[in-house]
C-alpha positions in Angstrom: 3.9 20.6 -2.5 3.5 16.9 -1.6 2.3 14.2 -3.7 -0.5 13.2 -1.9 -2.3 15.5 0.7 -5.3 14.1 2.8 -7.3 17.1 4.9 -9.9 16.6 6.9 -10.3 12.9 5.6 -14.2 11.0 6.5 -15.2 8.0 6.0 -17.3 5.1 7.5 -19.7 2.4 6.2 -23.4 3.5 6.1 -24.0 5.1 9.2 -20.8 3.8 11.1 -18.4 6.5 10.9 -14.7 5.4 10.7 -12.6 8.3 10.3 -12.9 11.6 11.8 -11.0 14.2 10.3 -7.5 12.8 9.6 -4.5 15.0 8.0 -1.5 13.4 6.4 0.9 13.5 3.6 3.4 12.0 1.8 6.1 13.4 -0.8 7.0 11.7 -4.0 9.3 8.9 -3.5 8.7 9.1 0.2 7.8 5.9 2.6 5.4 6.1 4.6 3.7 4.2 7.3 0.5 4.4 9.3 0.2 2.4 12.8 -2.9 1.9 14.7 -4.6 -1.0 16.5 -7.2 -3.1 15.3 -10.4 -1.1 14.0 -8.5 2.4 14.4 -9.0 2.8 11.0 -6.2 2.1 9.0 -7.6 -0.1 6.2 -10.5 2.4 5.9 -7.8 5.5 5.0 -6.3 3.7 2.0 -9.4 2.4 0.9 -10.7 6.2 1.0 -7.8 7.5 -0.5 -7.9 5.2 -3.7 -11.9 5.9 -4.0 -13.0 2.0 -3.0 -15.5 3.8 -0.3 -17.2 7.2 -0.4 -15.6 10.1 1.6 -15.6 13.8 2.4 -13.1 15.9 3.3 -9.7 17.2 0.6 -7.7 14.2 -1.3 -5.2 16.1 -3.8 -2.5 14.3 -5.8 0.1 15.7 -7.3 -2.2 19.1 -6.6 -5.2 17.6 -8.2 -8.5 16.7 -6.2 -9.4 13.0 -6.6 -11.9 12.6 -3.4 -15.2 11.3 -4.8 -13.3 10.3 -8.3 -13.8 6.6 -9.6 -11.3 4.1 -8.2 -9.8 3.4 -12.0 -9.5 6.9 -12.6 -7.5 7.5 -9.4 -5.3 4.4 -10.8 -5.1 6.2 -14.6 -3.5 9.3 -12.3 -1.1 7.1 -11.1 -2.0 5.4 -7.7 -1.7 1.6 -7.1 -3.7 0.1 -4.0 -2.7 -3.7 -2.6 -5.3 -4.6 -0.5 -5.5 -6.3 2.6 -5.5 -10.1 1.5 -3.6 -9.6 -1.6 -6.8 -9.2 -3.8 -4.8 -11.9 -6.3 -7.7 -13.2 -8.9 -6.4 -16.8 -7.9 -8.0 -18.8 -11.0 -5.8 -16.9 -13.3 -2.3 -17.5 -13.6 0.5 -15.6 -12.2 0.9 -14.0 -16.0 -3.0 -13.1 -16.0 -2.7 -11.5 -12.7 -0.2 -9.3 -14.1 -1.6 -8.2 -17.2 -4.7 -7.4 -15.6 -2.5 -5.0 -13.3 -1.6 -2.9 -16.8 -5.7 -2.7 -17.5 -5.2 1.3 -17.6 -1.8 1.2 -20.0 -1.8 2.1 -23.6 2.2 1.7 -24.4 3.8 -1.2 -26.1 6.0 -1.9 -22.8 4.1 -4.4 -21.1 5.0 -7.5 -22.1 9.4 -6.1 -21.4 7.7 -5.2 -18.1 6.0 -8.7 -17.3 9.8 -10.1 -17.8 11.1 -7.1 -15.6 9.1 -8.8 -12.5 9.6 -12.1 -13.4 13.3 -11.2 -12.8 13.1 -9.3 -9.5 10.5 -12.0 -8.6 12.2 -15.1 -9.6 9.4 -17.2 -8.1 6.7 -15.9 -9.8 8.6 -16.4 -13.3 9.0 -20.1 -12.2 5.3 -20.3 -11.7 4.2 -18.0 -14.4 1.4 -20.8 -15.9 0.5 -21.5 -12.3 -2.9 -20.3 -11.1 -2.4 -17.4 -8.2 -5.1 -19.5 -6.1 -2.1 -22.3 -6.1 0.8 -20.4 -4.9 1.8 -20.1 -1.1 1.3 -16.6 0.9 4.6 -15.3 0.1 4.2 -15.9 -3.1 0.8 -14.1 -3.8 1.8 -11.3 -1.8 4.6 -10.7 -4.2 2.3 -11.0 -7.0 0.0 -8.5 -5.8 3.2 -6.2 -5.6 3.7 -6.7 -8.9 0.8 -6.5 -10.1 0.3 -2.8 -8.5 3.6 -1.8 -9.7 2.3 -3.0 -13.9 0.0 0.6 -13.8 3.1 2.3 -13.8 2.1 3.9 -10.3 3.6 7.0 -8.8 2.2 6.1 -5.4 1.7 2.3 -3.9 -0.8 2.2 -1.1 0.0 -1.0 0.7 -2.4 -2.8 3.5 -0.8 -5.0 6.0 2.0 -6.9 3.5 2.9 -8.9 6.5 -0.8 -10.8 7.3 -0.5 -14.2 7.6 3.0 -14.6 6.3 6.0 -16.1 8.6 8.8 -14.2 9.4 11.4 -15.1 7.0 8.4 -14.4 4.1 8.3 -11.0 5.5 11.2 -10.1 5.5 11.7 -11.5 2.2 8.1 -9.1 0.5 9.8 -6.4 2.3 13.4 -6.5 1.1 12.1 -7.2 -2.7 9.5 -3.8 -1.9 12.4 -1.7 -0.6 14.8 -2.6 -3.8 12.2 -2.0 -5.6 11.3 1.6 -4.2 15.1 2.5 -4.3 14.9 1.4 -8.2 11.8 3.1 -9.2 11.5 5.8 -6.6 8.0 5.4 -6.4 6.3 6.7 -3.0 4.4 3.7 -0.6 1.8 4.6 2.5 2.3 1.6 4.3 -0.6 0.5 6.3 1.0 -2.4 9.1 0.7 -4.3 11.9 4.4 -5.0 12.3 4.9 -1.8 13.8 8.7 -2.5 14.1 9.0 -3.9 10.6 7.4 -1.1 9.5 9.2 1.7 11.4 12.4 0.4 10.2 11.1 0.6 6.2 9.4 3.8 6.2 11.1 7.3 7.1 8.3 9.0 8.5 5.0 7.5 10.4 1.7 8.5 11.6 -0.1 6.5 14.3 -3.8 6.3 14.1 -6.6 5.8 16.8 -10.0 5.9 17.1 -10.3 7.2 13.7 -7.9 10.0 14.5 -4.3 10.8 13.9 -2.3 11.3 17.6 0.9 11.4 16.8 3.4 11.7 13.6 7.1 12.1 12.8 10.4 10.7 12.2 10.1 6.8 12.3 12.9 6.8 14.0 11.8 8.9 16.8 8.7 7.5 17.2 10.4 4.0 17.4 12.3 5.4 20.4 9.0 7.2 21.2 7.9 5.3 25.1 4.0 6.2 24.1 4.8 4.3 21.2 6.9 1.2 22.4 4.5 0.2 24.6 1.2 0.8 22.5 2.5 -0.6 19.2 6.0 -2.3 19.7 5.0 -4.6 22.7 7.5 -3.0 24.8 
């Protein structure tokens, strides 16, 4: 059984319908990424899956049903969403942020985990009185990363990392998010624009259009995929 299994996913806002019917999974500790063009509904799937927007169809995690469940609740069960544009509360500080990210914890651990971060993000230790609203991209994307990670999560939903960030910052979030995946083993679905970047993090991919999933697999085959290179990979 997977950790997360979406069947027959809807979604929309108000009468606009978004998502037609979508089918995808991903196994614990997995990484997993979902590729589509602008407005093929990518942002709409995570925002579904964590309960931010109302939706029909079959959302199970770790074999329970969460569709239709309160978007803290599906975080209490163990699932962390970034959004797209961070979501950073940028008149609190760095150390705010993160405490706010532990709202659903009850153990005595959070403060050891505060420092944990602050050492795998050495920037945001440096700048841990600083208000978010301060800080550069980079920087704020790391702390949302953070931040999701202080709810002990089992699964990190993750929408466009890479937006607005140069190259040598993006490779930088995603190095630090691939350590830290190999040191927690928590699963990611990886929602991206940087269909290359993302192919080469993830080990399997679905590629969404039109509300619609039309094609999955390997992310390494559907890197080699022609379809695929010249849709998504500008080739």
């Amino acid at each position: 059984m997977s950790l997360l299994e979406v069947k027959g996913l809807q979604a929309g806002y108000g009468i606009v319908e978004v998502l037609f019917g979508i089918d995808l999974e991903v196994d614990a500790g997995e990484l997993v990424v979902v590729l589509g063009a602008n407005g093929a509904g990518k942002t709409t799937t995570l925002r579904a899956i964590s309960g931010m927007i109302p939706s029909r169809g079959v959302v199970t995690f770790d074999g329970e049903a969460i569709l239709g469940k309160r978007a803290d609740v599906i975080v209490r069960k163990g699932i962390a969403h970034v959004p797209q544009g961070r979501g950073t509360i940028t008149d609190l500080t760095v150390e705010e942020n993160l405490r706010i990210g532990a709202f659903s914890r009850k153990d005595a651990d959070i403060d050891e985990d505060i420092d944990r971060w602050f050492t795998m993000f050495r920037r945001l230790g440096e700048r841990r009185d600083q208000t978010a609203g301060s800080m550069s991209g980079g920087e704020q994307q790391m702390l949302a990363i953070a931040r999701a990670f202080m709810s002990k999560p089992r699964l990190i939903l993750l929408d466009e990392p890479s937006l607005g960030l140069a190259p040598l910052v993006t490779n930088e979030v995603f190095d630090r998010l691939r350590d830290i995946t190999n040191e927690t083993g928590v699963a990611v679905l990886l929602v991206e624009q940087n269909a290359n970047l993302a192919l080469d993090f993830a080990a399997r991919a679905y590629v969404l259009e039109a509300g619609a999933i039309v094609a999955s697999g390997a992310a390494s085959d559907l890197q080699h995929d022609e379809t695929i290179q010249k849709a998504y990979l500008g080739l």
